[in-house]
Every structure is written in C-alpha cells, then in structure tokens.
C-alpha positions in Angstrom: -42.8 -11.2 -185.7 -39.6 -9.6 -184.1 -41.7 -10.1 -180.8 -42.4 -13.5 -181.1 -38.6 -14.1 -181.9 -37.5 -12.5 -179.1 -40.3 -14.6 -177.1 -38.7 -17.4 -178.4 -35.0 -16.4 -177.5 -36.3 -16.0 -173.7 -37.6 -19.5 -174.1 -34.4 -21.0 -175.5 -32.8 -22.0 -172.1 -35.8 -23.8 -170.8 -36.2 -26.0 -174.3 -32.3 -26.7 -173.7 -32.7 -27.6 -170.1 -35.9 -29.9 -170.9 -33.8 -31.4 -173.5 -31.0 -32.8 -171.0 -32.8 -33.6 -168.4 -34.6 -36.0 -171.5 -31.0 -37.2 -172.1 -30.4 -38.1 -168.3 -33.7 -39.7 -168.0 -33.0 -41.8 -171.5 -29.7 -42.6 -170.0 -30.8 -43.6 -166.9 -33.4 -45.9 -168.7 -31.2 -47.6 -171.1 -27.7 -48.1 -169.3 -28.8 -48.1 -165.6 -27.0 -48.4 -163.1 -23.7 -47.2 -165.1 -25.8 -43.8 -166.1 -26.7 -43.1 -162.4 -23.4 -44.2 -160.9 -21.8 -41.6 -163.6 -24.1 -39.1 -162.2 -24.1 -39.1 -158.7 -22.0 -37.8 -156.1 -21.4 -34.2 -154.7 -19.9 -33.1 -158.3 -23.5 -33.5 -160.3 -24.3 -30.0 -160.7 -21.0 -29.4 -161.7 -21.5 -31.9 -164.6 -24.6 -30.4 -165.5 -23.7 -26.9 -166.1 -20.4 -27.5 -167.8 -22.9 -29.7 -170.2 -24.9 -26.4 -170.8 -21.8 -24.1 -170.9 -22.0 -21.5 -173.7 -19.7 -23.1 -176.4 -19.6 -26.8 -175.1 -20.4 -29.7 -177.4 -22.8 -31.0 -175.1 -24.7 -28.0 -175.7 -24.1 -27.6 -178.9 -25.5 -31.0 -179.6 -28.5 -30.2 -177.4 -29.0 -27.1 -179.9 -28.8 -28.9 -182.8 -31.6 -31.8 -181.5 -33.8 -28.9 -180.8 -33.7 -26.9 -184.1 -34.2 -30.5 -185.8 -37.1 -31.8 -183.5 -39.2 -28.4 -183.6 -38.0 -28.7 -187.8 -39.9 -32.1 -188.0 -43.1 -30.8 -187.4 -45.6 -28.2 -190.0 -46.9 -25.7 -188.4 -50.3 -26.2 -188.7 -49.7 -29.7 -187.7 -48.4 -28.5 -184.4 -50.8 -26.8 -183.7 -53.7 -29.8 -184.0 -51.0 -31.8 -182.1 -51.1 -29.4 -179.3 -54.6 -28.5 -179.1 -56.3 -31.5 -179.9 -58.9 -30.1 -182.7 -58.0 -31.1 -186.5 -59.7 -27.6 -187.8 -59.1 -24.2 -187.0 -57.4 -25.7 -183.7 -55.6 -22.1 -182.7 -57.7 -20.7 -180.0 -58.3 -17.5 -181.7 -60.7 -18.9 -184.0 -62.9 -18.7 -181.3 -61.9 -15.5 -179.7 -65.1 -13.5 -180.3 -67.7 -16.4 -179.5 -66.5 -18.4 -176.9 -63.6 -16.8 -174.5 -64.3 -13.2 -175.1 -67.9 -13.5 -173.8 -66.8 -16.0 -171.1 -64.3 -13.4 -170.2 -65.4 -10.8 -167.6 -62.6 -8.4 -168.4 -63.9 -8.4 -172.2 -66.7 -6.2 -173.3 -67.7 -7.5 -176.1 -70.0 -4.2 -177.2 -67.2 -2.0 -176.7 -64.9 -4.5 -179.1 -67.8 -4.8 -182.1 -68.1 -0.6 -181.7 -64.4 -0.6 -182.3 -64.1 -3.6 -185.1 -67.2 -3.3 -186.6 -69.9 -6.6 -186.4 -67.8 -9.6 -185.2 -67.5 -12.6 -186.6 -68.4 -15.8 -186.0 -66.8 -17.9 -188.9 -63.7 -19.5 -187.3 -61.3 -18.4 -190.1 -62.9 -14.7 -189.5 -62.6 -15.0 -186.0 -58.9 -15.4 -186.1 -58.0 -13.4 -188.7 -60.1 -10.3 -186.7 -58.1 -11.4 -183.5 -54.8 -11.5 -184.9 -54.9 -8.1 -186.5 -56.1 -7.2 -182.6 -53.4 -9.0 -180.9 -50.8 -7.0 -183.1 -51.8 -4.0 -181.7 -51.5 -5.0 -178.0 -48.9 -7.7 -178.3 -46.6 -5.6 -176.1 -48.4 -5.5 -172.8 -47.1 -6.8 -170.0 -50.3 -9.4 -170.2 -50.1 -10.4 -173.2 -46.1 -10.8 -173.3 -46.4 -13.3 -170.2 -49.4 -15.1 -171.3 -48.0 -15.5 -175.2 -44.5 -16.7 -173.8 -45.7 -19.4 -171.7 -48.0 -20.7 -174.4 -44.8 -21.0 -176.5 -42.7 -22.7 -174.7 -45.6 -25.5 -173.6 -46.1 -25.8 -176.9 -42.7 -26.2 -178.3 -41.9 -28.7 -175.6 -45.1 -30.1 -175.7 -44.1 -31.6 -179.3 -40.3 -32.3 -178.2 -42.2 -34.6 -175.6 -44.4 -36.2 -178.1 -41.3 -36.7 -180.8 -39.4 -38.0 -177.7 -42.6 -40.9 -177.0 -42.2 -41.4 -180.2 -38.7 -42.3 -180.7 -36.8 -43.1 -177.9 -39.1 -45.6 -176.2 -38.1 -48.5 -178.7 -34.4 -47.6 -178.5 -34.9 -48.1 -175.1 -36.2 -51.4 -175.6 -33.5 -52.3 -178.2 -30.7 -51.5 -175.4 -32.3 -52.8 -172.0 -34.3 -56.0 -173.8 -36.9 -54.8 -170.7 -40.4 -54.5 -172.3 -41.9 -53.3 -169.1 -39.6 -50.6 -168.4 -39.4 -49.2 -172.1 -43.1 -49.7 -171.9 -42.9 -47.4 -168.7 -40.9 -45.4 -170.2 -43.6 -44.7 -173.0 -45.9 -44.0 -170.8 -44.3 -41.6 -168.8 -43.3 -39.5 -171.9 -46.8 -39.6 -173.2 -48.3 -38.6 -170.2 -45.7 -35.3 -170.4 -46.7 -34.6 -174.0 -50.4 -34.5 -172.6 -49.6 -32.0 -169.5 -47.8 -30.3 -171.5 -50.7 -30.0 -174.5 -52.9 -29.1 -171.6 -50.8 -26.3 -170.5 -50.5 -24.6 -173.5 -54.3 -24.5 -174.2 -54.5 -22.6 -171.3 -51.8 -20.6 -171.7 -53.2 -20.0 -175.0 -56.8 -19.2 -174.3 -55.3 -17.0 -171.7 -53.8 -15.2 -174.2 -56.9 -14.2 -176.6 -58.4 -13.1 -172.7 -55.9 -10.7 -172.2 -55.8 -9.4 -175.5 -59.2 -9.1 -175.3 -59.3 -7.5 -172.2 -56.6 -5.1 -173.3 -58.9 -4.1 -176.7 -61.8 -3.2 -174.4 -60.0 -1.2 -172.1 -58.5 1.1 -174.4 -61.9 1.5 -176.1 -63.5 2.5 -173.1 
C-alpha cells in the first residue's frame, strides 16, 4: 500500500498540471478572446508557475478539484470506466490465461511449479496475481509500468468527469452550440486516449510481474 501511495505522490504534479491546463482550455472556450488576451504575451509562463506555486490559492484550488473529482468515483466503478469491461475489468483477472502466455518473457510452467495449478476463474486469477505482484512490486519494471497506469487512469476519469460537466457550462456562458458541442468532443476523445493508455500500461504491468516471478523461479 505504502508503494502505491508513494506512486501516487510522484503522480501528483502531473494530475495538477492536467488540471490547469483544463482550466485554461475551459477558459479559453467560455470567455474567449478576454481568456487568451489575459494569457498571452512574453509573461505567460510566469503566470503559470506562480498559479502552481507551493502555497498559492490557485493551487490550492487545483488540489482541492482533484481530491473531489478522483472522490466522485467507486473504485470498482473506475475501474469499468477505465477498462471498458463491467466484470472483473482489472487486467489481472486475466493474468494467467491471456497475457502471461502471450508474454515471451513469462514461463508459465516455471510460475504453476512455484504457485501451484493456476487458475483460470477470473476472481482466482487476480487474487493469485496480486499476492504475486506484492512480492515484486518494487522492481524497477514493475514501479514504472504500475506508475504510468495510475496516472492514465486517474486522469483518465478527471477527463471523463470534465466531458461530463463542463461542456454545458460552456454552453450556458458562450450561447455557441457548436463550439460547446466541440468542446465535448474533444474532452471525450481525451477520456478515450487516456482509457486506452492505461490498459496498456496496465496489461504491461501483469507482463512484467510476470516476467519478474519466472525469473526468479528459474
């Protein structure tokens, strides 16, 4: 768990950074041309770091809209938000029949000599490769691969929240259908990269893991 925190901490900074450049881009879509006109010139980066100083109220405000917009969401309905599949949608589930055998890296006899017969029920399946994962969630591998599936998927369902919300408030201020409608699109279309990203930064993860397990049962 303390891993996964500290995983999180690292990722902090790019959820906070994703989350005003939202604010710009919402700006720029509702009040334009006064947003852009506020934000150009030579002094723009200047702006935008004081905004994500340690201890400003920008940032403290950008804080606060990410601890409520990752709050809004259950768990396990993030995760069928972010991997498309309403049962057993965490990728582990299917660690031991579909990516470990697909996997080069993973021998598969070497990891049923070690763990005894292995499963196929989903539910078995990720229970088994979660009690694996715990043992080797320190390599280097697994750190990088388990990192970048947390932060696609955290912003993954800030993008999604965002399509959901803002695109009407965009509407109310600009009265422009088309470009709130634009708008819309645009957000849902980073929601899905983003979704997309993190299953494969997820099913990268149960590979190295996997890869890890047979190589130390060599």
């Amino acid at each position: 768990m303390s891993g996964q925190t500290s995983l999180k901490a690292q990722n902090a900074w790019l959820i906070r950074a994703v989350l005003a450049i939202h604010a710009v881009i919402f700006a720029c879509v509702a009040f334009e041309p006064v947003a852009l006109t506020q934000l150009a010139g030579p002094n723009a980066l200047e702006k935008v770091k004081a905004a994500l100083a340690p201890g400003s109220l920008s940032l403290a405000i950008i804080v606060l809209a990410k601890l409520i917009l990752l709050g809004l969401v259950p768990a396990q309905l993030r995760d069928r938000l972010i991997h498309w599949r309403w049962r057993h949608p965490l990728p582990g589930s299917r660690a031991f029949s579909r990516f470990g055998p697909s996997d080069p890296r993973a021998d598969m006899a070497r990891l049923e000599t070690a763990y005894g017969p292995l499963p196929t029920d989903p539910g078995e399946q990720s229970r088994l490769f979660y009690k694996i994962y715990s043992a080797y969630s320190d390599r280097v591998g697994v750190l990088d691969a388990h990192g970048s599936y947390l932060a696609a998927r955290d912003i993954g369902i800030i993008n999604l929240i965002l399509f959901i919300l803002l695109p009407g408030f965009a509407w109310w201020a600009t009265a422009d259908v088309y470009r709130a409608a634009m708008y819309a699109c645009a957000l849902f279309s980073a929601y899905v990269l983003t979704a997309a990203a993190a299953q494969v930064y997820g099913v990268r993860l149960v590979e190295n893991v996997l890869a890890a397990a047979s190589a130390d049962h060599d």
